[in-house]
C-alpha positions in Angstrom: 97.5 -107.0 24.0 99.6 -104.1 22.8 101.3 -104.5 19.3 104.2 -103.1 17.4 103.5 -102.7 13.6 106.9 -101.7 12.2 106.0 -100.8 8.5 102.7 -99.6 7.1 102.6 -100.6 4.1 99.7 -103.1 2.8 100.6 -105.7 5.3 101.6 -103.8 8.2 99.2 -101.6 7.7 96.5 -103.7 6.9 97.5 -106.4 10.0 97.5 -103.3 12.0 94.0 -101.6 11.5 92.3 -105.2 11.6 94.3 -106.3 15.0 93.3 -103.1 16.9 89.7 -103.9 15.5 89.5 -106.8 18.0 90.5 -104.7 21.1 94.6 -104.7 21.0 96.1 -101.4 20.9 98.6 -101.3 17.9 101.6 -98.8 17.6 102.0 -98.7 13.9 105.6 -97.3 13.1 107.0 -96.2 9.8 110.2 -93.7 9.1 108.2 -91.7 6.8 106.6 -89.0 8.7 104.6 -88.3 5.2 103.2 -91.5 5.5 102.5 -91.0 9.4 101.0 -87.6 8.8 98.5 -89.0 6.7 97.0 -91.9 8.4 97.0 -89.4 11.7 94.6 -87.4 9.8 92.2 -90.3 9.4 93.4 -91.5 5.7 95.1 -94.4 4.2 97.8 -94.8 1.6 96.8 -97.2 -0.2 93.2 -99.0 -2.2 91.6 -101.0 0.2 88.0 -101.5 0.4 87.1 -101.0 4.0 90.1 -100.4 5.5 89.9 -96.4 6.3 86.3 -96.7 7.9 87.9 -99.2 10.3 91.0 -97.4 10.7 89.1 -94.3 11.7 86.6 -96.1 14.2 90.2 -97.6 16.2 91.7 -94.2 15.6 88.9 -92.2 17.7 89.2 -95.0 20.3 92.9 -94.7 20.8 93.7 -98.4 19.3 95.5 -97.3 16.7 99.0 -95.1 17.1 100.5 -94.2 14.2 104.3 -92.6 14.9 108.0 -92.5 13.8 109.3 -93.2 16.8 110.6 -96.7 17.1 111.9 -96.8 20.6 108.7 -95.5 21.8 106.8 -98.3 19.8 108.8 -100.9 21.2 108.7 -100.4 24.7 105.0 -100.4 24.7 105.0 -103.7 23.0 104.1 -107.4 23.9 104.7 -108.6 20.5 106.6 -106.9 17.4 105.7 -107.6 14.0 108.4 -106.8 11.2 106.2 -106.1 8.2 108.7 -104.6 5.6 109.0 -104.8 2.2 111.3 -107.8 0.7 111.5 -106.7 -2.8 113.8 -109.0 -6.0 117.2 -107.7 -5.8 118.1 -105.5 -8.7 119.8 -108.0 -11.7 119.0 -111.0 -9.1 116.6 -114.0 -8.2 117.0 -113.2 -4.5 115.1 -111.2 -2.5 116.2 -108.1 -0.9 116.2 -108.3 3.1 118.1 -105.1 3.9 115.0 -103.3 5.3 114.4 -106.4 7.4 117.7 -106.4 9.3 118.1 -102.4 9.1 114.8 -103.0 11.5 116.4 -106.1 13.2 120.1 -104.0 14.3 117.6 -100.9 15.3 115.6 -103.6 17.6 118.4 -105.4 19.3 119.3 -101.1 21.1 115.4 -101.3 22.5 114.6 -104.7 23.5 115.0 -104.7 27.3 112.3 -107.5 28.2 110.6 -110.2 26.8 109.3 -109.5 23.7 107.8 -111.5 20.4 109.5 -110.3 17.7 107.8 -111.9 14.3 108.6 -111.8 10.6 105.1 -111.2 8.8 107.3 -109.9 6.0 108.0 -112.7 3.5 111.6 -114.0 4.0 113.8 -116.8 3.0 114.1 -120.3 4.7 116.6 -119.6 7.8 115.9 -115.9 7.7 114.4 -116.4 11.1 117.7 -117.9 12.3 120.0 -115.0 11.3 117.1 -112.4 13.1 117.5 -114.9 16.5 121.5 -114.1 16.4 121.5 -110.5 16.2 118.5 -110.2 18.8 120.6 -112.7 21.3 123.8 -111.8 20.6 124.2 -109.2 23.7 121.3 -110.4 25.4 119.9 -113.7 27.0 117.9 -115.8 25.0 115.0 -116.2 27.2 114.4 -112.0 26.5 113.3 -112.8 22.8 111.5 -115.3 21.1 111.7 -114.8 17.2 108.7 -116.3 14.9 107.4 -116.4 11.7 103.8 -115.6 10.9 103.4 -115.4 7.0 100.9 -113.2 5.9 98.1 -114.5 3.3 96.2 -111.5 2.1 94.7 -110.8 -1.0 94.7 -107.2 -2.1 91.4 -106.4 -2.7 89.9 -109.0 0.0 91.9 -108.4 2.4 90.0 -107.5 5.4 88.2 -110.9 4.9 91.1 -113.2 4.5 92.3 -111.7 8.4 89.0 -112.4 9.8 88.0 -115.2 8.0 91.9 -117.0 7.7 91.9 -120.4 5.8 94.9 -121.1 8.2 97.2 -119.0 10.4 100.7 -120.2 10.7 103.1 -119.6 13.3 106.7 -121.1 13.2 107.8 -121.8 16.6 109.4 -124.1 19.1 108.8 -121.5 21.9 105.9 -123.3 23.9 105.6 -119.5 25.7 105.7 -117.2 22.7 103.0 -120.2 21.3 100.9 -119.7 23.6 101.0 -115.7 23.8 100.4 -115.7 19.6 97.4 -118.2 19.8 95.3 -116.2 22.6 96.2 -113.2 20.2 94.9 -115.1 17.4 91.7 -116.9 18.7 89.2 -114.3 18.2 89.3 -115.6 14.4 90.9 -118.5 14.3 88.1 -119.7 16.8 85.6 -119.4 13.5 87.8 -122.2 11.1 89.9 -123.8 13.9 92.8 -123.3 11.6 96.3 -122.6 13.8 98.7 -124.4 12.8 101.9 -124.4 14.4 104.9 -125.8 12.9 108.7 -124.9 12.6 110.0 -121.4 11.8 111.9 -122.4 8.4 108.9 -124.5 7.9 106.6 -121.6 8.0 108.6 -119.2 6.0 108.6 -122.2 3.4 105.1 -122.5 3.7 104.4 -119.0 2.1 107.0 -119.3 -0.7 105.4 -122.9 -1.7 101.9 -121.4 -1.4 102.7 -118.4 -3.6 104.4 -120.7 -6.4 101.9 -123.0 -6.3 99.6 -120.1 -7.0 101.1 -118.9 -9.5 101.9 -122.7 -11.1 98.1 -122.9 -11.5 97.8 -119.4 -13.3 100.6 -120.2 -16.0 99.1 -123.4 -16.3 95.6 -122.4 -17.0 97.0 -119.6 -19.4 98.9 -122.0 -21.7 96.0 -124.3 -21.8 93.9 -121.2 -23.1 96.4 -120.9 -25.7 95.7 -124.5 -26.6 91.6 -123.9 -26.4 92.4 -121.2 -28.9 94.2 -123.2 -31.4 91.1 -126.3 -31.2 88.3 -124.6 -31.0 87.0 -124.6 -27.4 86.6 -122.5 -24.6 88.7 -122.0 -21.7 85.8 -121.6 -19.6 84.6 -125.1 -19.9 88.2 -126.6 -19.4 88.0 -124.1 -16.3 85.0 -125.5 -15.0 85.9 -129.4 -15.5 89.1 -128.9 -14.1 87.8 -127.2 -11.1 84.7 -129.3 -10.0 87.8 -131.5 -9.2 88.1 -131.6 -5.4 91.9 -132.2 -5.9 92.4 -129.2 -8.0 90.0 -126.7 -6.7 88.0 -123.6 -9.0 90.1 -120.7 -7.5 93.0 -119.6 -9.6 92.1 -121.3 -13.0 91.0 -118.1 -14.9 93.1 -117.7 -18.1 93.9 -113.9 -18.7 97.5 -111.7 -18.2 100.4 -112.4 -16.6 100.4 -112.7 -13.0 101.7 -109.7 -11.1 101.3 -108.0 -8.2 103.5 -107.9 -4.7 103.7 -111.1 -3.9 103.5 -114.1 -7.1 106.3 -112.3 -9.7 109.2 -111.9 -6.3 108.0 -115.2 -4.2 108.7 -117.4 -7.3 111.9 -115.6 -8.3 113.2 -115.7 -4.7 112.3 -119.5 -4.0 114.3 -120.1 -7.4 117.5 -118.5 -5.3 116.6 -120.6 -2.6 116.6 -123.6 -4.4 120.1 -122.6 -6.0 121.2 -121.9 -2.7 120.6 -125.0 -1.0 121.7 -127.2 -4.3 117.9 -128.2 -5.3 116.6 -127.4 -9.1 113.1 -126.4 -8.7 112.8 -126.5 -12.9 108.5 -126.5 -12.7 109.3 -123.1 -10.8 111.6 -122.0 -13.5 109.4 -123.0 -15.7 106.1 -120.9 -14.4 108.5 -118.2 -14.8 109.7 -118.1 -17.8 105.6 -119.4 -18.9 104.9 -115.8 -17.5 107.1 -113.4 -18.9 106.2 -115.1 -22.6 102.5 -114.2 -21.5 103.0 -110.4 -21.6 104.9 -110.7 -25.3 102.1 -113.4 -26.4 98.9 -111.0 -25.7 100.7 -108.0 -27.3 101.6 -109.8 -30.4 98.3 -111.0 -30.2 96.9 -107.3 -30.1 99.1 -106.7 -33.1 97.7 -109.4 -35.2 94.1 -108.4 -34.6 94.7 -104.9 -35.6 97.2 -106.8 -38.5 99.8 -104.5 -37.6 98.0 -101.2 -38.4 98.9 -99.6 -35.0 100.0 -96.2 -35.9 97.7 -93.5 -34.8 95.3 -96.1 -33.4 93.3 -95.3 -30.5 94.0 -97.9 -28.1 91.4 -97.9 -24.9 92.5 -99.5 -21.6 89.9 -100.7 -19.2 91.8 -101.1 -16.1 95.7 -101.0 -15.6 96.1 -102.9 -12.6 97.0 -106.1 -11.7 93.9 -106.9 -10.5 90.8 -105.2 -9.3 90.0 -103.6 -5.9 93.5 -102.4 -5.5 95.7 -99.9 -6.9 98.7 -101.8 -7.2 100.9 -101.4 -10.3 103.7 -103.8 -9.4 104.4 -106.3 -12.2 101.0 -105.5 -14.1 100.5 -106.3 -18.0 99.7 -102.7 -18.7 103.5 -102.0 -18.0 104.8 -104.5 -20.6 102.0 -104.0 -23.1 101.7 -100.0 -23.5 105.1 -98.8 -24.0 105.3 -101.7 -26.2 102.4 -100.3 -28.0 103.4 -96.5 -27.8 106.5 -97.2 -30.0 104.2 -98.9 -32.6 102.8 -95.6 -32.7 99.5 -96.2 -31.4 97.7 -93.2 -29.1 96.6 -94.8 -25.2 94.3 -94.0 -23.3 93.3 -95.4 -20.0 91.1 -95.3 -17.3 90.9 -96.8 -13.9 88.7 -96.8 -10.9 91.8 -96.8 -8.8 92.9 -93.8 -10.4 95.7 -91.9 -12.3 99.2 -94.4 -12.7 102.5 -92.2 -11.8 103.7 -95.1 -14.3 102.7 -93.4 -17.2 103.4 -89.8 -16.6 106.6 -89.6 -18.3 105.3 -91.8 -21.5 103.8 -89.7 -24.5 100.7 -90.3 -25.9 99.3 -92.0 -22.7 95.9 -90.3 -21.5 94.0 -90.8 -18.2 90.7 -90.6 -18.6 88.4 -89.8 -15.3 85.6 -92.0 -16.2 84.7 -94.5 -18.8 82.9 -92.6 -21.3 85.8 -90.9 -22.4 88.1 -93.2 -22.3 86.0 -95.2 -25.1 84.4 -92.2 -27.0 85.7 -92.8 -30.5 88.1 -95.6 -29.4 89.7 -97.7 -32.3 90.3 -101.4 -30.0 89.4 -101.6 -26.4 91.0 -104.0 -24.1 89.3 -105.2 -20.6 92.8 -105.5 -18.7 91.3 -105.8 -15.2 87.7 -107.0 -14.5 86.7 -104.3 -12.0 83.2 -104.5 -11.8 82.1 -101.3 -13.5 83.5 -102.9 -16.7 81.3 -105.4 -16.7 77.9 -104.6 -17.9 78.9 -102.1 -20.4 77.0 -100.7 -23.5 79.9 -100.6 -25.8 78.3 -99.3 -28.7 76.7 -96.1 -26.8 80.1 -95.7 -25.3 82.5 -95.6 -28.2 79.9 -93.9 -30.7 81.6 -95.4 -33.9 81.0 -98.3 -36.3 84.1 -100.0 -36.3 85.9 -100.7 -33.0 87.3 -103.9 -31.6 87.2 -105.6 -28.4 90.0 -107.7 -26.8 88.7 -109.0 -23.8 92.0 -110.1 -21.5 89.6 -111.5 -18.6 86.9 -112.8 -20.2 84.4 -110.7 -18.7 82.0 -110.8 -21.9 79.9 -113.7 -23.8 81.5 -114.3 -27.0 78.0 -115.2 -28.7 76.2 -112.2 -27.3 78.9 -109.6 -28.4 78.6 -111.5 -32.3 74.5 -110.9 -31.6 75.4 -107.1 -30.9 77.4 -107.2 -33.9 80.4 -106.1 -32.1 84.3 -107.3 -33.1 84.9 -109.0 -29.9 88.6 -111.5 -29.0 89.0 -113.2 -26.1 91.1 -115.1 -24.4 91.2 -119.3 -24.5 88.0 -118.8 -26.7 
């Protein structure tokens, strides 16, 4: 089939590459020639294992277009996917959906046949509708059918979860454009037997209820770590219990940070609106909210009461800045609460990353990136693991830092509490 990709960020992009790796030829658009440049010269904007060596392969074999032009894109196309961002509205629960229909009012000029037009991007309940009335206001309705197709990719595992899907969902009453998506679909959906079709505002609720609930069982686990913390026992037990539960499930029950990222911090804000919108109080949503923003505040106080407020001049190490590992994304991490927070205590950062170098931080003083791990511990005061890549995890502190007294605060829990009081190490944790 031939594909429209309008977008290339991490979903767009990512849909893209992995769609023309099973034999569709994908026009990926995006109005930033920059961005276009680049992935025509065989690299990728953003941290995904994986994802250039399969971008290049499609690349050489003429899958994969990347290009500006939209009309072009378009006309080529069986099926458009609409995979812009849907960011929180400045001072505002909802989210932001004026890329979505600046695409949408561009669309309506170049459809001139049937065409699939879906929302990958994550949108409010009846987001679909409004899309269906522009698209059919001049036209027929049997020239577009417009779907939703939520996207469920973690950063980091990406590739896998669009090969190996736990379920895809399409939101449809078009038995046609059903029909279409599924045979596009059933090279891996044939592996699970997962398509699930259902209605379009019941699929863009679908990812918003997914998300929250998500994020629900993150908040949750943290506040029960602060509880572990106050009794005496460890957050990896309760962890464990609770997840050997069939009806709760392992994943997503590891106390640490806040949640951050893309998709958790806006989803839960923007289902909020939608409650408020439609006259329903979603107050456990609130709640998970409100849970995490006290999370970033808790650990830094936290850090200040370990160090008993002797921050000044303090050499403060961070082991990862992200909000989570295997990606470079910076959106809604801890490290952006915790450091300026920090750097007006007086205390002297340094960081380093695998990902790399955090335009974050550039215009914050006494902030240091540090190319490798080594010298981002040498001499270090307190070191805190704030994302459990894997290089962080079978370190030999004491070669590192090269000091006698230094302090670990381990945020993810990477570390065994009794073999760091072996090593003789000043080792926190978190829920322990």
């Amino acid at each position: 089939m031939k594909l429209c990709m309008i977008g290339t960020g991490y979903v767009g992009l990512v849909s893209g590459v992995c769609f023309s790796d099973l034999g569709n030829t994908v026009y990926c658009v995006d109005k930033d020639k920059k961005k276009i440049d680049l992935l025509n010269s065989g690299h990728i904007p953003i941290y995904e294992p994986g994802l250039e060596e399969i971008l290049k392969r499609n690349f050489k074999q003429k899958r994969l277009v990347f290009t500006s032009d939209l009309k072009f894109a378009v006309h080529q196309a069986d099926i458009i996917f609409i995979c812009v961002g849907t960011p929180t509205k400045k001072n505002s629960n909802s989210a932001n959906l004026k890329y979505i229909f600046q695409v949408v009012n561009q669309l309506k000029k170049y459809i001139n046949k049937y065409k699939i037009v879906i929302t990958k991007s994550t949108v409010p309940v009846s987001t679909g509708d409004k899309i269906e009335n522009i698209l059919i206001k001049q036209k027929q309705k049997k020239i577009v059918d417009v779907v939703s197709n939520p996207e469920f990719l973690r950063e980091g595992e990406a590739i896998r979860d669009f090969n190996y899907p736990d379920r895809v969902v399409i939101g449809t009453d078009s038995v046609r454009a059903n029909k279409i998506i599924k045979s596009l679909y059933l090279p891996i959906v044939k592996k699970n037997n997962r398509y699930f079709n259902t209605s379009r505002r019941a699929a863009e609720l679908i990812k918003y209820a997914s998300n929250a609930f998500l994020a629900t069982k993150i908040s949750y686990i943290n506040e029960i770590a602060n509880l572990c913390e106050k009794v005496g026992v460890d957050i990896k037990d309760i962890s464990f219990g609770m997840g050997t539960d069939q009806r709760i499930g392992e994943r997503f029950l590891r106390a640490g940070p806040a949640y951050g990222g893309s998709c958790f911090p806006k989803d839960t804000r923007a289902l909020i609106n939608t409650g408020t919108l439609f006259k329903t109080n979603l107050s456990i949503i609130k709640s998970v909210v409100k849970s995490n923003e006290n999370r970033k505040l808790l650990l830094t106080n936290r850090i200040k009461r370990i160090l008993k407020n002797k921050i000044k001049n303090k050499v403060i190490t961070f082991l990862g800045v992200t909000f989570k590992p295997n990606t470079d994304d910076m959106r809604e991490a801890s490290s952006l609460f915790m450091i300026p927070k920090l750097i007006k205590l007086k205390a002297k950062i340094r960081y380093f990353d695998p990902s790399g170098k955090k335009k974050e931080f550039n215009n914050l003083k006494h902030v240091e990136f540090c190319n490798n791990i080594s010298s981002a511990c040498h001499k270090s005061d307190f070191i805190i693991i704030h994302t459990e890549w894997n290089e962080f995890k079978l370190l030999n502190f004491k070669n590192l830092v090269k000091k006698k007294n230094f302090v670990i605060f381990d945020m993810r829990n990477v570390y065994s509490p009794l073999k760091m009081k072996n090593l003789k190490i000043k080792y926190f944790a978190v829920g322990r």
